[in-house]
N, CA, C and O atoms as a GROMACS GRO file, in nm:
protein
  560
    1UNK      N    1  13.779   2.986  13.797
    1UNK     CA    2  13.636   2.970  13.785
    1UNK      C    3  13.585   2.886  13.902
    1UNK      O    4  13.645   2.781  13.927
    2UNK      N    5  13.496   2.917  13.964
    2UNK     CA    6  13.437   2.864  14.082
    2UNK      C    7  13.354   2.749  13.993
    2UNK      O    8  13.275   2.755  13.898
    3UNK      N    9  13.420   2.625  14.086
    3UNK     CA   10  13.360   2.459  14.100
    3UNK      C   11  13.419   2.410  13.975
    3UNK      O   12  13.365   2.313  13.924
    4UNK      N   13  13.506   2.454  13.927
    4UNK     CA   14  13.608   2.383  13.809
    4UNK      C   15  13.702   2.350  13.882
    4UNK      O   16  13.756   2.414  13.972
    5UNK      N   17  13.731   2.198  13.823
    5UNK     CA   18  13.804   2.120  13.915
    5UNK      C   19  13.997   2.100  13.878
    5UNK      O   20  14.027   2.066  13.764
    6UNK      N   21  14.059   2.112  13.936
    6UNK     CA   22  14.226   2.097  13.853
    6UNK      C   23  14.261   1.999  13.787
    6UNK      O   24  14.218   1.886  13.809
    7UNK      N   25  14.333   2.025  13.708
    7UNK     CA   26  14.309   1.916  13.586
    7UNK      C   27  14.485   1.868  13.586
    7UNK      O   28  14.576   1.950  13.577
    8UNK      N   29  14.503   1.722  13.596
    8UNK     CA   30  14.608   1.661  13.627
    8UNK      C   31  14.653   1.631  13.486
    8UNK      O   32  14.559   1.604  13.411
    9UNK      N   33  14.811   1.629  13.414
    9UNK     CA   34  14.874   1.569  13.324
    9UNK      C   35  14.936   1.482  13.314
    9UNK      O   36  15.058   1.494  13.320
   10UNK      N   37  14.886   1.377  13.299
   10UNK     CA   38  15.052   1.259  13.259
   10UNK      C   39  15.074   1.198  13.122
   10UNK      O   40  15.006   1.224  13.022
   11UNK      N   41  15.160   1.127  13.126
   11UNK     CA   42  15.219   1.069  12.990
   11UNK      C   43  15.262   0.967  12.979
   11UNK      O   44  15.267   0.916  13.091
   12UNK      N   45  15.304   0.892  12.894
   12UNK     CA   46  15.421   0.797  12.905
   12UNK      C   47  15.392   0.752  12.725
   12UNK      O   48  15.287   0.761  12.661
   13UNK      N   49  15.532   0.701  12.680
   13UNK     CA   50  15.562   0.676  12.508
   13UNK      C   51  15.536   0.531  12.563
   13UNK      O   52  15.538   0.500  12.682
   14UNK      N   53  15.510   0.446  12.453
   14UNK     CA   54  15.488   0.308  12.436
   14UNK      C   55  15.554   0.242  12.321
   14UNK      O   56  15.465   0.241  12.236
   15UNK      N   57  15.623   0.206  12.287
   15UNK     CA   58  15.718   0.130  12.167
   15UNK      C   59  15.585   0.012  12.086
   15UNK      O   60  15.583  -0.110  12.069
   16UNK      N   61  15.521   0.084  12.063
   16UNK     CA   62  15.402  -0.040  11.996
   16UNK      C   63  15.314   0.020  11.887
   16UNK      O   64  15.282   0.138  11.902
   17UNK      N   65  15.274  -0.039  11.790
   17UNK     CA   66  15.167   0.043  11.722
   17UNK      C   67  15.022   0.078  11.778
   17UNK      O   68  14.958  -0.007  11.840
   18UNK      N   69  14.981   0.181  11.758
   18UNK     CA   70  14.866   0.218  11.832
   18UNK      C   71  14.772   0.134  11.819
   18UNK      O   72  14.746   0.125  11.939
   19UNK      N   73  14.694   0.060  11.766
   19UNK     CA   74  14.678  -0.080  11.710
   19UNK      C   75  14.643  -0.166  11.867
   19UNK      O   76  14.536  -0.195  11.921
   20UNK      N   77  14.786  -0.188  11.907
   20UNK     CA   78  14.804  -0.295  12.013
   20UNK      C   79  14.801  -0.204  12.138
   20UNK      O   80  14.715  -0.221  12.224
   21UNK      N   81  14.881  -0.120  12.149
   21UNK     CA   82  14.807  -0.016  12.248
   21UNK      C   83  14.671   0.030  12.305
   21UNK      O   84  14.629   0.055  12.418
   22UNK      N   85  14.618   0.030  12.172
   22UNK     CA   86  14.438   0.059  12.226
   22UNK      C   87  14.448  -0.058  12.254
   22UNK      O   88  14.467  -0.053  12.375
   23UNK      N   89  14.448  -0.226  12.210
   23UNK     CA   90  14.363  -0.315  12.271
   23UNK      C   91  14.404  -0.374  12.409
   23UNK      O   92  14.338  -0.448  12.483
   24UNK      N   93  14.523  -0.326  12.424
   24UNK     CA   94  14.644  -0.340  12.565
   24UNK      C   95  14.489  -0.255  12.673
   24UNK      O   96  14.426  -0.291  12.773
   25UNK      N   97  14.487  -0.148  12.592
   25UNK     CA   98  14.481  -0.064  12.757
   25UNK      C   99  14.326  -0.077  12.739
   25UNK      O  100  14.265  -0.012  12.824
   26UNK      N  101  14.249  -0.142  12.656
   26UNK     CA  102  14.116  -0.120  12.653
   26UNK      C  103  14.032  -0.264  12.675
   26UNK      O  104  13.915  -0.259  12.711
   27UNK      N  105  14.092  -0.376  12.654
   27UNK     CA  106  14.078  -0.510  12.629
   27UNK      C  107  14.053  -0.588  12.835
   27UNK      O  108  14.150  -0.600  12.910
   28UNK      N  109  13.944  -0.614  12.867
   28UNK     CA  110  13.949  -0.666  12.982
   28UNK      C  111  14.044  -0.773  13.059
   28UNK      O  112  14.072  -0.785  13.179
   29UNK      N  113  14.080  -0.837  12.957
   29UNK     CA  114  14.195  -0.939  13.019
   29UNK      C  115  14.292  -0.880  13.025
   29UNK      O  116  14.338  -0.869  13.138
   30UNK      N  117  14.369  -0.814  12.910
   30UNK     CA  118  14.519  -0.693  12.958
   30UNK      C  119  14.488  -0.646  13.069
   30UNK      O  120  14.561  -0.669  13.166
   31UNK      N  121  14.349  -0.552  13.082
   31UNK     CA  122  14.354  -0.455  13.202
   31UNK      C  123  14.393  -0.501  13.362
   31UNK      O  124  14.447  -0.433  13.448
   32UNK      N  125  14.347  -0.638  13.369
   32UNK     CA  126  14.391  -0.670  13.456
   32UNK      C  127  14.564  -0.719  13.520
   32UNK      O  128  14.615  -0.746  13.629
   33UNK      N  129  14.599  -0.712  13.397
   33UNK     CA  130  14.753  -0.747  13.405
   33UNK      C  131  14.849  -0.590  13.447
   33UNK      O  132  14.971  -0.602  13.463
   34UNK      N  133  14.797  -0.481  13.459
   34UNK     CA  134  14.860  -0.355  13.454
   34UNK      C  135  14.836  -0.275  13.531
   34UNK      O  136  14.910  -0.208  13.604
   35UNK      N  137  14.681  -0.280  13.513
   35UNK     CA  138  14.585  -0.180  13.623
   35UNK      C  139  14.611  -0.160  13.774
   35UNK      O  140  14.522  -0.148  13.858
   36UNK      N  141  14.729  -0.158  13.795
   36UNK     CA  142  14.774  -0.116  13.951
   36UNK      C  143  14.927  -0.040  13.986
   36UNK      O  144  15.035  -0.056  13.929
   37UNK      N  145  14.888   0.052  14.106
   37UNK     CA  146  14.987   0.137  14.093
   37UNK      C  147  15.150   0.114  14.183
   37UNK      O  148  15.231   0.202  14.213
   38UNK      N  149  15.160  -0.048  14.211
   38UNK     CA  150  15.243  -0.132  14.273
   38UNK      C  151  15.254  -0.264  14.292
   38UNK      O  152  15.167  -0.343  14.255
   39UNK      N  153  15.355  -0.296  14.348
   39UNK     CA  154  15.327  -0.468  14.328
   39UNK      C  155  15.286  -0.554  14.432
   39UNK      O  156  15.286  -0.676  14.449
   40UNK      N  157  15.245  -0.434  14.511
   40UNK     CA  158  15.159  -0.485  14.662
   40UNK      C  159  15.015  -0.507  14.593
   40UNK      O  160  14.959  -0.579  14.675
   41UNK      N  161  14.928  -0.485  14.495
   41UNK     CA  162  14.819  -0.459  14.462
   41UNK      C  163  14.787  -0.514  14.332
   41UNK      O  164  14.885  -0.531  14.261
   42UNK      N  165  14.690  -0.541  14.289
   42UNK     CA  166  14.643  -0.636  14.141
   42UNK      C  167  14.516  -0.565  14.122
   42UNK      O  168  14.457  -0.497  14.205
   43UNK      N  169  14.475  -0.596  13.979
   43UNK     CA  170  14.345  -0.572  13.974
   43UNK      C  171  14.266  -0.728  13.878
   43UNK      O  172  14.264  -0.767  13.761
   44UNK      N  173  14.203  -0.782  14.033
   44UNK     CA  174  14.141  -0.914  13.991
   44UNK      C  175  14.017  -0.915  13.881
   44UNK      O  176  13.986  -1.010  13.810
   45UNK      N  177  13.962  -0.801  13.884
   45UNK     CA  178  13.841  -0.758  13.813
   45UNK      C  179  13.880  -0.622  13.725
   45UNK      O  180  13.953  -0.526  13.749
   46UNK      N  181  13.782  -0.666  13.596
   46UNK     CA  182  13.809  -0.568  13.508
   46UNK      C  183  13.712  -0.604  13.378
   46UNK      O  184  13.738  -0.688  13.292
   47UNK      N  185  13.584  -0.513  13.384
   47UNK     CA  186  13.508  -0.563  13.241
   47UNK      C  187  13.465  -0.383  13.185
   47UNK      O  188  13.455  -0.287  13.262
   48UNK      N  189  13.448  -0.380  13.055
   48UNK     CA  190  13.401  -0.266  12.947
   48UNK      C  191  13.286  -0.300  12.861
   48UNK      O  192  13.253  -0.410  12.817
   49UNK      N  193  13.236  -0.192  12.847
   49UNK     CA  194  13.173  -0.196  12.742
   49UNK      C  195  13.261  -0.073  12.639
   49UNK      O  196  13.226   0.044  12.642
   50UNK      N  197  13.317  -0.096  12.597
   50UNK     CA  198  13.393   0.005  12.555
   50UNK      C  199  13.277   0.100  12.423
   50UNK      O  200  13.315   0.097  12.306
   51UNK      N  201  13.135   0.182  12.460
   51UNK     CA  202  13.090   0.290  12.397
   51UNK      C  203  13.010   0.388  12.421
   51UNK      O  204  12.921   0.367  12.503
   52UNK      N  205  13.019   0.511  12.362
   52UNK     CA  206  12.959   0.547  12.445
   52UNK      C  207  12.863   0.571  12.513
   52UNK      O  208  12.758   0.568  12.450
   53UNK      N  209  12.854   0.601  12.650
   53UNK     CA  210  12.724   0.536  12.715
   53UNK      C  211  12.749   0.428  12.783
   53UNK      O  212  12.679   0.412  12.883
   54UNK      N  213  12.853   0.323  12.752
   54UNK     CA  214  12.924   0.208  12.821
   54UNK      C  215  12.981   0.171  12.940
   54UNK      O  216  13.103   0.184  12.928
   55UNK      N  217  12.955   0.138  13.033
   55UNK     CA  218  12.986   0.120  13.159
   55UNK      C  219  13.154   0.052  13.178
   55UNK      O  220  13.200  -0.014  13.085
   56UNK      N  221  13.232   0.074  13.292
   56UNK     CA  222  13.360   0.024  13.284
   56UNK      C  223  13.368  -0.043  13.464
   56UNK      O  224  13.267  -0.023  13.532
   57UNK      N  225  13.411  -0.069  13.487
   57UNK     CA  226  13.425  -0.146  13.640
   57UNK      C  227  13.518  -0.206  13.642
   57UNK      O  228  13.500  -0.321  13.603
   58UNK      N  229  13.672  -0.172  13.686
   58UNK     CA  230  13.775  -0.248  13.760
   58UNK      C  231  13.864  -0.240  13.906
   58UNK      O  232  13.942  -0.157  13.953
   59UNK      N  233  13.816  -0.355  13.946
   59UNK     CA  234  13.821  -0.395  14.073
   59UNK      C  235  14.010  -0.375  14.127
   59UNK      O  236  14.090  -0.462  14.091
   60UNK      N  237  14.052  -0.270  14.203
   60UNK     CA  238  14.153  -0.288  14.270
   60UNK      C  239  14.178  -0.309  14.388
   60UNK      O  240  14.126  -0.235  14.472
   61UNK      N  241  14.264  -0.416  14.430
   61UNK     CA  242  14.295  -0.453  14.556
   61UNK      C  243  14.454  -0.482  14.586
   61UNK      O  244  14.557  -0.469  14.519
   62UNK      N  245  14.426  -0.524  14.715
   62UNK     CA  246  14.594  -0.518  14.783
   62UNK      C  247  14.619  -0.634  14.757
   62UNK      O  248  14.548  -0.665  14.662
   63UNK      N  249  14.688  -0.728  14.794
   63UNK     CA  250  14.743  -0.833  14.772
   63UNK      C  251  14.665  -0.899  14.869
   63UNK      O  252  14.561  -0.965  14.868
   64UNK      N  253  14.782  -0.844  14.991
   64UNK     CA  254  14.692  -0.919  15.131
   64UNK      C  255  14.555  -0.907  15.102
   64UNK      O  256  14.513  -1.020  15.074
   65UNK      N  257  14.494  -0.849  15.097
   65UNK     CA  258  14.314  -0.883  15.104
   65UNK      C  259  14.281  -0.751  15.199
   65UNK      O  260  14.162  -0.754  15.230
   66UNK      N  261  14.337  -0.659  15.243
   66UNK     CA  262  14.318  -0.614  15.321
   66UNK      C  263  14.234  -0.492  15.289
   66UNK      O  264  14.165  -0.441  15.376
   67UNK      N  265  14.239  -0.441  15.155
   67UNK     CA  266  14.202  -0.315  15.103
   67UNK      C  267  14.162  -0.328  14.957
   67UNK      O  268  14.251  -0.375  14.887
   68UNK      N  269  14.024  -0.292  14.883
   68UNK     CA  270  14.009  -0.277  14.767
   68UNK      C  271  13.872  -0.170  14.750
   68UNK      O  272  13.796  -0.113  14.828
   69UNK      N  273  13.887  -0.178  14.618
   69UNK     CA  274  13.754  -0.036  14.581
   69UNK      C  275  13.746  -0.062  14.444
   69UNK      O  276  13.825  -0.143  14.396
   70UNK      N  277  13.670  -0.013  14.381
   70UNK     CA  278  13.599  -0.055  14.221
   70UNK      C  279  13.626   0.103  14.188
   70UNK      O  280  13.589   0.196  14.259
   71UNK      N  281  13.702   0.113  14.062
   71UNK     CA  282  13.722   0.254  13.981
   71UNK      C  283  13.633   0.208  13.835
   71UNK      O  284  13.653   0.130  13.742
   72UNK      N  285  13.522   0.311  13.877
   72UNK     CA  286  13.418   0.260  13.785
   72UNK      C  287  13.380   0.392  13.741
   72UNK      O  288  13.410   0.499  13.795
   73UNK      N  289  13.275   0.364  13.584
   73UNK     CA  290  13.254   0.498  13.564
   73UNK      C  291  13.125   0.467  13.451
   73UNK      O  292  13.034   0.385  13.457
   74UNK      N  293  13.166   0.586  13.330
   74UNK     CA  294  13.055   0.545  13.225
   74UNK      C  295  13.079   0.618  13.075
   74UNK      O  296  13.003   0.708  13.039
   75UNK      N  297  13.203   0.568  12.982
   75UNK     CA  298  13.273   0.651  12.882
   75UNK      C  299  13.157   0.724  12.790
   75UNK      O  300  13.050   0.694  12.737
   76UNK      N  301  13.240   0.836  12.803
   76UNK     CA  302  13.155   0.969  12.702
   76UNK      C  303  13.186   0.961  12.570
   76UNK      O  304  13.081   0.954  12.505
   77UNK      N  305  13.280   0.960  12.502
   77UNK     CA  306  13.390   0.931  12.380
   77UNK      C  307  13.442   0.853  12.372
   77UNK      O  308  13.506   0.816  12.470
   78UNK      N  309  13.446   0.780  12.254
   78UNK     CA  310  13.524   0.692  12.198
   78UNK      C  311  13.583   0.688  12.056
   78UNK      O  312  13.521   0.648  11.958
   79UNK      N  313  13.681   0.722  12.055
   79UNK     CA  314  13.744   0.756  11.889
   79UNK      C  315  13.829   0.607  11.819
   79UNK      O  316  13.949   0.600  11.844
   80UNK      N  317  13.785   0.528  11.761
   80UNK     CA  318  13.884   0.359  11.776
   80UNK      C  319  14.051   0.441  11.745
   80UNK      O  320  14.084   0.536  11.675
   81UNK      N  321  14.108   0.372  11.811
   81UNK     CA  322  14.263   0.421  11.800
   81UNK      C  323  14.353   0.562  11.806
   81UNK      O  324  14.468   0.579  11.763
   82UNK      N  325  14.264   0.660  11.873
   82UNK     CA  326  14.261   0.782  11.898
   82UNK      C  327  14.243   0.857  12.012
   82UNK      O  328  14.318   0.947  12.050
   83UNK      N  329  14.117   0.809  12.080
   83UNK     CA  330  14.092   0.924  12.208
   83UNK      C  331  13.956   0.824  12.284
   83UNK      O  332  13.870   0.758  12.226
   84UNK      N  333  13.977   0.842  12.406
   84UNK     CA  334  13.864   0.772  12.525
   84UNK      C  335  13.795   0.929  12.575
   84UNK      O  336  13.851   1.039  12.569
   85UNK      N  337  13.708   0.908  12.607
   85UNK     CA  338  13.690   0.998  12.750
   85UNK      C  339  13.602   0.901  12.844
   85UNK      O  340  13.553   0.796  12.801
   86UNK      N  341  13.588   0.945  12.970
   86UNK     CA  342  13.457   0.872  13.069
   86UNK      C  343  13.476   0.952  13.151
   86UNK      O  344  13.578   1.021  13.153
   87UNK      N  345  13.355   0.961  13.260
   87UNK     CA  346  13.310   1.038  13.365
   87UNK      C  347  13.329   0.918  13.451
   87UNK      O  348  13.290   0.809  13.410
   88UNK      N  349  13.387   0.930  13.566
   88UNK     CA  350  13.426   0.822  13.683
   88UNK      C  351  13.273   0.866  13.755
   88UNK      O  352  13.217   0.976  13.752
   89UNK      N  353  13.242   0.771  13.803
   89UNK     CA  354  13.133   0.743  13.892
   89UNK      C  355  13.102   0.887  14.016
   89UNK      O  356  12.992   0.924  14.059
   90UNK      N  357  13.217   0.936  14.043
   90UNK     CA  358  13.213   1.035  14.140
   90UNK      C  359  13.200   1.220  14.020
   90UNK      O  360  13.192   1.331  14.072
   91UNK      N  361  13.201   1.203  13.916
   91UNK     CA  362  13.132   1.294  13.824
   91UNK      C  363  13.323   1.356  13.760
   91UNK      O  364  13.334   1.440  13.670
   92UNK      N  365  13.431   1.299  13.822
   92UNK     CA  366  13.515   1.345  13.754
   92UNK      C  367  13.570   1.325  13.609
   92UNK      O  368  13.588   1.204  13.593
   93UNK      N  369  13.607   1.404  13.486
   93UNK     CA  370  13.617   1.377  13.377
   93UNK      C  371  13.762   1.330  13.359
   93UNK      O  372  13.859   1.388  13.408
   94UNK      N  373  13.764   1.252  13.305
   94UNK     CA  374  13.928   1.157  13.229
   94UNK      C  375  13.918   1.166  13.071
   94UNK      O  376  13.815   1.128  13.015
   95UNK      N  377  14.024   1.218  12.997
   95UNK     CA  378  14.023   1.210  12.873
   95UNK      C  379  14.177   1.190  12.818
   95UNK      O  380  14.278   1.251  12.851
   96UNK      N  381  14.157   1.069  12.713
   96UNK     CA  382  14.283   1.001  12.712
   96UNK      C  383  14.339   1.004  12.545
   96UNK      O  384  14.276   0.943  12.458
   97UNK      N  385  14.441   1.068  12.520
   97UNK     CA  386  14.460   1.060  12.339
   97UNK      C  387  14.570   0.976  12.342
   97UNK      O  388  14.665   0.983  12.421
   98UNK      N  389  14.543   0.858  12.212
   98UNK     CA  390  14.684   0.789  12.219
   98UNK      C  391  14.705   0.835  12.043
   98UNK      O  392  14.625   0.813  11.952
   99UNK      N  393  14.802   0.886  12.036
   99UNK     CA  394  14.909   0.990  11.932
   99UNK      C  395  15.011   0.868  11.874
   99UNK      O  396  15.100   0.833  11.952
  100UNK      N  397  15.005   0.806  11.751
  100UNK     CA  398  15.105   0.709  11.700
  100UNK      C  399  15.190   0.785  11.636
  100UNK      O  400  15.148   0.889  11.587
  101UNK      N  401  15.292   0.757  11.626
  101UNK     CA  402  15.425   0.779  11.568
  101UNK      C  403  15.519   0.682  11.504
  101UNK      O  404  15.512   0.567  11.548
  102UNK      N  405  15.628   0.709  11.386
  102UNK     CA  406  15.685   0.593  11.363
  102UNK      C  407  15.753   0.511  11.438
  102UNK      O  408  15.768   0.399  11.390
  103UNK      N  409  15.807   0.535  11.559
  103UNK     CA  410  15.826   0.449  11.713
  103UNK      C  411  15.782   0.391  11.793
  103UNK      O  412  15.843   0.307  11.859
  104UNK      N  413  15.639   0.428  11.809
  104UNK     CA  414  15.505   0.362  11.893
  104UNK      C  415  15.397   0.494  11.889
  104UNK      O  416  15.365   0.571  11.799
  105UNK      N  417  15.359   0.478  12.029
  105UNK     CA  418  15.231   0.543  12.054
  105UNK      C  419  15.262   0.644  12.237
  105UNK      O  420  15.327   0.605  12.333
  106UNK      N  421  15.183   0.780  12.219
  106UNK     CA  422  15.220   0.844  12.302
  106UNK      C  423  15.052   0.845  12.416
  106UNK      O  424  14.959   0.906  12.364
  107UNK      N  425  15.038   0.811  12.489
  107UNK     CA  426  14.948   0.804  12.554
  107UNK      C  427  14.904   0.972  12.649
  107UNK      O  428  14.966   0.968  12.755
  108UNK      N  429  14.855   1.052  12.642
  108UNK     CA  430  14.816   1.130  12.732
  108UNK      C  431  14.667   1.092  12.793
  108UNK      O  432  14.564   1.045  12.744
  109UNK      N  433  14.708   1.136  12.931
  109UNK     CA  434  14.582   1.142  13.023
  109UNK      C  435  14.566   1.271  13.051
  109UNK      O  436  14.663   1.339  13.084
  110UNK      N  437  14.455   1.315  13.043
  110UNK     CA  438  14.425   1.453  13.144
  110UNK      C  439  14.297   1.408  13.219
  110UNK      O  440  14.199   1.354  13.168
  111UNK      N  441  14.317   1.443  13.357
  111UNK     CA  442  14.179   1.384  13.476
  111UNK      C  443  14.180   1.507  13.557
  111UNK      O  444  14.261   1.599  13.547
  112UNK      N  445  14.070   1.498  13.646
  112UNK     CA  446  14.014   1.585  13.696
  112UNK      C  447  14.058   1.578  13.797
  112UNK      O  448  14.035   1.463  13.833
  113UNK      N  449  14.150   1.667  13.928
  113UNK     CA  450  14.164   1.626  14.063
  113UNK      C  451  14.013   1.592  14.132
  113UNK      O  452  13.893   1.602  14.109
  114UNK      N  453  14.101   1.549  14.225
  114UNK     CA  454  13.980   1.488  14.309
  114UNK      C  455  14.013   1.527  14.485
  114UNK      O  456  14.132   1.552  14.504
  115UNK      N  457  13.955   1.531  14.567
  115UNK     CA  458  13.947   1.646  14.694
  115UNK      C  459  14.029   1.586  14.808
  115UNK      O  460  14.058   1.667  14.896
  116UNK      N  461  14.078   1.439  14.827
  116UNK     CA  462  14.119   1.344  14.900
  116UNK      C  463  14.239   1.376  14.919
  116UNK      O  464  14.282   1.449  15.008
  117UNK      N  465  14.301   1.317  14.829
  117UNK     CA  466  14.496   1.313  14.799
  117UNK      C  467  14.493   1.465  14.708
  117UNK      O  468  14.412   1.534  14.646
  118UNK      N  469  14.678   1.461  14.758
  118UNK     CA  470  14.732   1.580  14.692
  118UNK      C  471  14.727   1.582  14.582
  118UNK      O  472  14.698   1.472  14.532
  119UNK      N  473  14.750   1.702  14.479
  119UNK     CA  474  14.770   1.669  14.336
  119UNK      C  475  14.906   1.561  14.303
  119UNK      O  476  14.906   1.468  14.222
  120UNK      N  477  15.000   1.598  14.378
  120UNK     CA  478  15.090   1.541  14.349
  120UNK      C  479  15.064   1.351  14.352
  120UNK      O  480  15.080   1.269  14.261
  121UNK      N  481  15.023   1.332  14.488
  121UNK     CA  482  15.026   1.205  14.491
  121UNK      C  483  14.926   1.113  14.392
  121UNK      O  484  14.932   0.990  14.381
  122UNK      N  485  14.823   1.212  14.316
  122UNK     CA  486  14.754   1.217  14.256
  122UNK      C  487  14.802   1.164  14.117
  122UNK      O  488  14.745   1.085  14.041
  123UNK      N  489  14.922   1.230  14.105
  123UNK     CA  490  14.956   1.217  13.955
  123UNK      C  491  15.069   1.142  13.985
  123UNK      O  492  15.115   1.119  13.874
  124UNK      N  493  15.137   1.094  14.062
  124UNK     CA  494  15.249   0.962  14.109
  124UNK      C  495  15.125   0.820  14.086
  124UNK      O  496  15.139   0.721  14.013
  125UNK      N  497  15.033   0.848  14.157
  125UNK     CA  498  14.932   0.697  14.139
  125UNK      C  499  14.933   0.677  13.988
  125UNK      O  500  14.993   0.604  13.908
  126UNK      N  501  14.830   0.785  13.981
  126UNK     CA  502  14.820   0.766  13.804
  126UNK      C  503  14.908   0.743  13.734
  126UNK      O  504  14.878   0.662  13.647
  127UNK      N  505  15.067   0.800  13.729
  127UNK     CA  506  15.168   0.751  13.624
  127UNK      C  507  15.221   0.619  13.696
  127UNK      O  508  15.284   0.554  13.612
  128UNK      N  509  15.221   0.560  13.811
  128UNK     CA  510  15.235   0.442  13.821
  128UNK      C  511  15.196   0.349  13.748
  128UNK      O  512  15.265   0.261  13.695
  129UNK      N  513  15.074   0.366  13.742
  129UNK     CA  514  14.975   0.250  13.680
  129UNK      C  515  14.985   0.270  13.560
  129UNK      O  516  14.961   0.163  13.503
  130UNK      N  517  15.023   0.402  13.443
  130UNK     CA  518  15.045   0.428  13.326
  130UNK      C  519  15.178   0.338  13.301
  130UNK      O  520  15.174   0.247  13.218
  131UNK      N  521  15.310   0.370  13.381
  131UNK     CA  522  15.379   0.292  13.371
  131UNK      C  523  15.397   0.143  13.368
  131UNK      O  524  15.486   0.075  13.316
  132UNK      N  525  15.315   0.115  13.422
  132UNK     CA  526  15.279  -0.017  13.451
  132UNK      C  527  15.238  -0.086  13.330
  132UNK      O  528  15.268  -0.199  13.292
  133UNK      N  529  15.167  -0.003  13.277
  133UNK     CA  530  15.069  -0.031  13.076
  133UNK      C  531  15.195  -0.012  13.013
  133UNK      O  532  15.207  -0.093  12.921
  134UNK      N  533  15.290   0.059  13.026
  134UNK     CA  534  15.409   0.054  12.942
  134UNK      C  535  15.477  -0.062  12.955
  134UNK      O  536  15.477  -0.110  12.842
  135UNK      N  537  15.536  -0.135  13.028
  135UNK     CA  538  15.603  -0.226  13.079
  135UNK      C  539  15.540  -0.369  13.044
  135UNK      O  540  15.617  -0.458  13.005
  136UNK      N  541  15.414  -0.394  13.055
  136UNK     CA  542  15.324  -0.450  13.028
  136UNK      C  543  15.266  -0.457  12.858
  136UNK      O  544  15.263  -0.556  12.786
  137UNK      N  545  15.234  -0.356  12.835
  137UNK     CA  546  15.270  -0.381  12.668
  137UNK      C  547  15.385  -0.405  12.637
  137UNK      O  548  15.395  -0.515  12.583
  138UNK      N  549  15.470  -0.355  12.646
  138UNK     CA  550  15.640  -0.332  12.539
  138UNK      C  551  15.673  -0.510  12.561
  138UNK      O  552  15.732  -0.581  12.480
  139UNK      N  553  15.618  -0.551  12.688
  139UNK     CA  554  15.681  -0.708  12.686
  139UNK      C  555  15.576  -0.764  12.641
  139UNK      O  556  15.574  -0.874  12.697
  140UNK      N  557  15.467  -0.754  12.560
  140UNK     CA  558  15.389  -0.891  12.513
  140UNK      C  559  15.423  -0.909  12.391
  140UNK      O  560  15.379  -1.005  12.328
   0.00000   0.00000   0.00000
C-alpha cells in the first residue's frame, strides 16, 4: 500500500509481575535509568503524562556531551497494565502490549520504520534499549 510505513518487531520476557513492569517502563525516574541503547549514552531527562492525549519527552544523550535529541511524542492508548500506544512527534506509530504470565511479563513493541537508518539497525537500537528495561527491572 502506497505511504504505509514498515512496521518493526521486537520483544524481550521480563521476570517481574506486570504490575512493576508497567511502572518500570512508564514511571519518569525508572525511565531514565534504562532509556538508552549503550553505555556510551544516558537519558538525563524523562517526564509523562501517561494519557491519552498526554505528552512524553525523553532526553537522550552521549556521555561526552557531544550528541543528544529529545524522543518525544503524544500517547494515543493507554490500557493500565496492558497496552501503550503514542504517535512520536515525527507522525510515526509505536504500540506496546505487556502480556503477564506466571513467570513475568512479555513486552512487545511494534513501531513504524522510519526513512534514516536501516530496518535492521532500527530494530538493534530499539532492542538495545528494551534490553536495557530488562536488566534494569529484573535487578530492582
Amino acid at each position: 500500500m502506497e505511504g504505509e510505513k514498515q512496521k518493526i518487531k521486537i520483544e524481550v520476557f521480563v521476570r517481574r509481575p506486570v504490575e512493576e513492569v508497567w511502572e518500570y517502563f512508564t514511571d519518569s525516574l525508572h525511565i531514565r535509568n534504562w532509556n538508552f541503547a549503550s553505555d556510551d549514552w544516558h537519558c538525563p531527562f524523562a517526564e509523562n503524562e501517561l494519557k491519552p492525549g498526554g505528552r512524553f519527552r525523553y532526553t537522550m544523550a552521549s556521555k561526552d556531551g557531544k550528541y543528544s535529541f529529545d524522543f518525544s511524542g503524544t500517547f494515543v492508548n493507554v490500557a493500565l497494565w496492558k497496552f501503550l500506544s503514542y504517535r512520536l512527534d515525527d507522525g510515526r506509530l509505536v504500540e506496546i502490549n505487556f502480556d503477564q504470565s506466571p513467570k513475568g511479563t512479555l513486552i512487545t513493541e511494534i513501531f513504524e520504520a522510519e526513512n534514516v537508518h536501516s530496518i535492521e539497525q532500527q530494530k538493534l537500537g530499539w532492542q538495545s534499549i528494551l534490553n536495557n528495561f530488562k536488566i534494569y527491572s529484573e535487578n530492582k
